[in-house]
KEBADO-67241 format. One record per residue (C-alpha): residue number from 1; x negated, y, z negated; residue in one letter. Coordinates in steps of 0.1 Angstrom, whole numbers, plus 5000, padded with zeros to 4 digits. Each point is the difference from the previous one (the first is absolute). Last residue first. Example, Ala and Ser with C-alpha at 12.3 -4.5 7.8 and 13.67 -1.06 7.14 Angstrom:
BEGIN
{num->2&east->4863&north->4989&up->4929&residu->s}
{num->1&east->5014&north->4966&up->4993&residu->a}
END
This chain:
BEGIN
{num->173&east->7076&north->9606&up->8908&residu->x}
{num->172&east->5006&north->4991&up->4962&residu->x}
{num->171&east->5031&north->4986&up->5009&residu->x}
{num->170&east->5000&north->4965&up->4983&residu->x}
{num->169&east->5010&north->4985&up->5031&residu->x}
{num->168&east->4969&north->5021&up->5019&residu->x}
{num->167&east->4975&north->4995&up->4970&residu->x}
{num->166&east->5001&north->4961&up->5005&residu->x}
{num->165&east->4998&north->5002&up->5039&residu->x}
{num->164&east->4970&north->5019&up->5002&residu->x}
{num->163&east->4989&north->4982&up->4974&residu->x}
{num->162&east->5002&north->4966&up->5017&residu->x}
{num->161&east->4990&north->5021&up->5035&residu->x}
{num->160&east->4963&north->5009&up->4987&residu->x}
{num->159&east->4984&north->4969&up->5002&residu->x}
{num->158&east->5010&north->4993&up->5034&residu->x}
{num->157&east->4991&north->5035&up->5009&residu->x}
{num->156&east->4965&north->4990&up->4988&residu->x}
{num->155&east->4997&north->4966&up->5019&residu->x}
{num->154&east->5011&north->5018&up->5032&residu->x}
{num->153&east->4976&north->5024&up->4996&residu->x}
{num->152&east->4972&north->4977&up->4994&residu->x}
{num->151&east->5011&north->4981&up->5030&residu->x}
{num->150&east->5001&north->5030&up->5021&residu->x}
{num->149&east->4962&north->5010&up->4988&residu->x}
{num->148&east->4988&north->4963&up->5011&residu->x}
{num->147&east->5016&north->5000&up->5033&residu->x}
{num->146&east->4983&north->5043&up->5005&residu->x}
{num->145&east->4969&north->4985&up->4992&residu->x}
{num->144&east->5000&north->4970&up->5021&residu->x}
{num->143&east->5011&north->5027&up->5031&residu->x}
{num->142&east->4969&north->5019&up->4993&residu->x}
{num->141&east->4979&north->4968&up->4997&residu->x}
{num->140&east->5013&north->4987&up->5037&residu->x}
{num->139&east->4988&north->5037&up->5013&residu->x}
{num->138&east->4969&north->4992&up->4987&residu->x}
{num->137&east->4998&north->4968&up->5013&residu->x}
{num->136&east->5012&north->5013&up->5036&residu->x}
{num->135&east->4974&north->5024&up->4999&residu->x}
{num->134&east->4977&north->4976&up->4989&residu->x}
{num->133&east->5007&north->4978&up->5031&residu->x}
{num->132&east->5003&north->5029&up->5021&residu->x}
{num->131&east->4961&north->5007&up->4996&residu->x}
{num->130&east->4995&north->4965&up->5004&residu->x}
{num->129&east->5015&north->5004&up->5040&residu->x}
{num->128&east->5027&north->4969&up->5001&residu->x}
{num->127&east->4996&north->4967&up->4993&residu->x}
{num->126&east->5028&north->4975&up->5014&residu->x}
{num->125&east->4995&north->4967&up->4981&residu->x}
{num->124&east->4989&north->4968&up->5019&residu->x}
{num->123&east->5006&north->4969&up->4978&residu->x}
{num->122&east->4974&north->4973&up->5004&residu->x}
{num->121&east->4987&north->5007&up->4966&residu->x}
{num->120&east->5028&north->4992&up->4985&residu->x}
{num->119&east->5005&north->4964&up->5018&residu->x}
{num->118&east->4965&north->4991&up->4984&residu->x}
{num->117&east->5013&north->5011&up->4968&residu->x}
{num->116&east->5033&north->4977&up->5001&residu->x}
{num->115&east->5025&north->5018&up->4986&residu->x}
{num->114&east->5021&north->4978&up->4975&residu->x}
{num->113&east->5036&north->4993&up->5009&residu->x}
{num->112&east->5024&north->4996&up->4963&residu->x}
{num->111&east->5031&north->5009&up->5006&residu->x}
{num->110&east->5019&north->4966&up->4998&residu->x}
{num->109&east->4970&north->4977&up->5003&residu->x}
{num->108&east->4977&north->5006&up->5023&residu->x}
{num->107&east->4999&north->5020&up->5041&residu->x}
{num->106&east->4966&north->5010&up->5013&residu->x}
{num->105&east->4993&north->5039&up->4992&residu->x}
{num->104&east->4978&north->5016&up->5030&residu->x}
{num->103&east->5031&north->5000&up->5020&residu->x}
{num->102&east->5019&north->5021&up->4971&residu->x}
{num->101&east->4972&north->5019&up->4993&residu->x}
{num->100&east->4999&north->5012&up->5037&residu->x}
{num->99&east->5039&north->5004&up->4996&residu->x}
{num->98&east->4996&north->5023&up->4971&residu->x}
{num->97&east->4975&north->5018&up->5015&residu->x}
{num->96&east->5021&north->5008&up->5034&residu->x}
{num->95&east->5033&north->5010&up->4973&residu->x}
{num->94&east->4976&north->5025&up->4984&residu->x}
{num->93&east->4989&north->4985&up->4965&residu->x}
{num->92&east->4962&north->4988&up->5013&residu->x}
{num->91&east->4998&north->5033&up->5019&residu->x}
{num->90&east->5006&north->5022&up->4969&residu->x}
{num->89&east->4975&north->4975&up->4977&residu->x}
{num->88&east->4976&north->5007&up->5028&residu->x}
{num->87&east->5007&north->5038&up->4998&residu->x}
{num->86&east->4995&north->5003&up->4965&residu->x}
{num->85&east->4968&north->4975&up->5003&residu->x}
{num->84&east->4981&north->5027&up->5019&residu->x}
{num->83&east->4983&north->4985&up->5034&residu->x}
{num->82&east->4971&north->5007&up->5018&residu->x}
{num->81&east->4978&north->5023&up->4987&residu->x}
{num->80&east->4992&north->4976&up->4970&residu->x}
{num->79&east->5006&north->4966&up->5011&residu->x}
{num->78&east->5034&north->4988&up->4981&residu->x}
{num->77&east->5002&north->4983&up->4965&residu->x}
{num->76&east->5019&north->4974&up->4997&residu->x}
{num->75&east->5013&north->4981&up->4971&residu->x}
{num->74&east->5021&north->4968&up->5001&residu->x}
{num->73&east->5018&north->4989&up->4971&residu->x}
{num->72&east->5012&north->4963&up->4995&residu->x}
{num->71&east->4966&north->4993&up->4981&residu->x}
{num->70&east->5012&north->5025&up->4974&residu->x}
{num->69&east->4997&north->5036&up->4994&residu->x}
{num->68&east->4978&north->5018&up->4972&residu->x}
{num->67&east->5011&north->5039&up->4989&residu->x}
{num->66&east->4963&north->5020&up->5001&residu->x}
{num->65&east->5021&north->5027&up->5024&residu->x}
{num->64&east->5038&north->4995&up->4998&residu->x}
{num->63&east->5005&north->5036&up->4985&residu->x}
{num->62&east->4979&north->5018&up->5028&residu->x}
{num->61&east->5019&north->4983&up->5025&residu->x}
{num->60&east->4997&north->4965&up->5018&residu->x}
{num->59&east->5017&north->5001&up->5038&residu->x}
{num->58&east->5029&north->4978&up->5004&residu->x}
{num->57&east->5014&north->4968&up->5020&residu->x}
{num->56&east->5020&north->4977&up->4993&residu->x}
{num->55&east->5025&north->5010&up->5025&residu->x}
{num->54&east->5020&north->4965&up->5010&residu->x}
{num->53&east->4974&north->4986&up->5017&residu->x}
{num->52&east->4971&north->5009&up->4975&residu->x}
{num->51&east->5023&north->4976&up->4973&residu->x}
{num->50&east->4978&north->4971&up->4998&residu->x}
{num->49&east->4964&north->5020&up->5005&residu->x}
{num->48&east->5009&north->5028&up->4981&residu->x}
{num->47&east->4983&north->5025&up->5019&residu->x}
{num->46&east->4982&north->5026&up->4983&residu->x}
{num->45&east->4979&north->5029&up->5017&residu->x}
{num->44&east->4979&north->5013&up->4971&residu->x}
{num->43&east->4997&north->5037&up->4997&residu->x}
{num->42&east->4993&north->4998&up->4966&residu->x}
{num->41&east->4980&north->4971&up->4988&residu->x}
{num->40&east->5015&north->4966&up->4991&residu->x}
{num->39&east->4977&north->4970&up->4982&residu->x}
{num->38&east->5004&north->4968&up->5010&residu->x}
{num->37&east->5020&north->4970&up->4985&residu->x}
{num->36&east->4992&north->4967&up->5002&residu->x}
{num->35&east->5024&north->4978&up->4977&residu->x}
{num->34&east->4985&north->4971&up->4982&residu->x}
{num->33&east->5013&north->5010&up->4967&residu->x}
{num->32&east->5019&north->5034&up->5003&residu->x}
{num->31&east->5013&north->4990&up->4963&residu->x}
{num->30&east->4965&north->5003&up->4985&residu->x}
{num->29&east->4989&north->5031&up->5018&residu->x}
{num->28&east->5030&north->5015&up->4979&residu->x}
{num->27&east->5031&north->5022&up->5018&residu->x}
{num->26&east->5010&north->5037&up->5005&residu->x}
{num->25&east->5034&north->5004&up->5011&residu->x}
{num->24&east->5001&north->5009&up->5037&residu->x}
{num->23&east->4997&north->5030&up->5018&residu->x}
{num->22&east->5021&north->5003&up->5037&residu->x}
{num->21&east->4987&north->5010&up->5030&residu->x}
{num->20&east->5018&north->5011&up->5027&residu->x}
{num->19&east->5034&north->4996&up->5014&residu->x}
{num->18&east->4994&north->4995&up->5036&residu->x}
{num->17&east->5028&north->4973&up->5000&residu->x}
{num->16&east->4983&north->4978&up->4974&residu->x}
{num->15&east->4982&north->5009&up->4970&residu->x}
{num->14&east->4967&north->4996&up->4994&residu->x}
{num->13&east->4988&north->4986&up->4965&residu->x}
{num->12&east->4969&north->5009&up->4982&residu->x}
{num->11&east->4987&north->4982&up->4971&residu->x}
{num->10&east->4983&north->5025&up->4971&residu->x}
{num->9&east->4975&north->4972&up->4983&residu->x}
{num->8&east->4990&north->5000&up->4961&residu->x}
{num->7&east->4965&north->4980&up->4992&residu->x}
{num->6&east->4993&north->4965&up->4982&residu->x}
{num->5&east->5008&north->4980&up->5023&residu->x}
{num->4&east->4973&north->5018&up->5024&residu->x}
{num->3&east->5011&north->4995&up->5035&residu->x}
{num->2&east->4971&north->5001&up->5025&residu->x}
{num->1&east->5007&north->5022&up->5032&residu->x}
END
């Protein structure tokens, strides 16, 4: 993709560990300079290509769509009928995946081992029946829904325990 100086650019970063995605601040065309960047649709499968052996590995949603990621970002996107990216990024963060991405990354300098592409497509993956695929993937979205909702909560009852605590020693409870 061409960089226009001139234009705004969403980065995308992918966290480690199986973390997901993560949005970065938007910067200038200008100050990405020679950088290639591509652009990310949803449903991506993203490796970060220096980190992939330690679980840099995630599956572009909805909100990361039209985000850009750099040249140390590897997209895949699996033959239709053949494999969903949900369960790719699953088998990618399984302990087996993460020592086929291990092998695939050549030791560097402290944690840095890039995955070689050729060594990539080498690695065999498992692949059930599609149509458990996308149950699995659903089932996976279910349980993403029920993460997201706990975290809300917790965030709320965080909020609410300084007053909690402020009307309980002035005994208004």
């Amino acid at each position: 993709m061409a960089v226009d100086p001139a234009r705004e650019y969403y980065e995308l970063g992918i966290r480690s560990f199986g973390n997901g995605t993560v949005h970065k601040a938007p910067v200038t065309g200008a100050s990405l300079g020679a950088k290639r960047v591509f652009e990310i649709k949803r449903d991506d499968l993203l490796l970060n290509i220096v980190f992939a052996w330690e679980g840099a590995v995630a599956v572009a949603r909805a909100e990361d769509d039209g985000r850009v990621g750099s040249h140390r970002f590897l997209t895949c996107v699996p033959a239709p009928g053949l494999a969903t990216p949900a369960y790719l990024c699953f088998h990618f963060l399984t302990e087996a995946g993460l020592r086929q991405l291990g092998e695939a990354s050549p030791g560097g300098a402290g944690r840095n081992r890039t995955l070689g592409l050729k060594a990539l497509e080498r690695i065999k993956v498992p692949v059930p029946a599609f149509s458990k695929q996308v149950w699995f993937g659903q089932l996976l979205e279910r349980l993403d829904s029920v993460r997201r909702l706990q975290v809300l909560s917790d965030t709320r009852l965080d909020a609410l325990l300084p007053s909690i605590l402020d009307k309980a020693f002035r005994g208004e409870l």
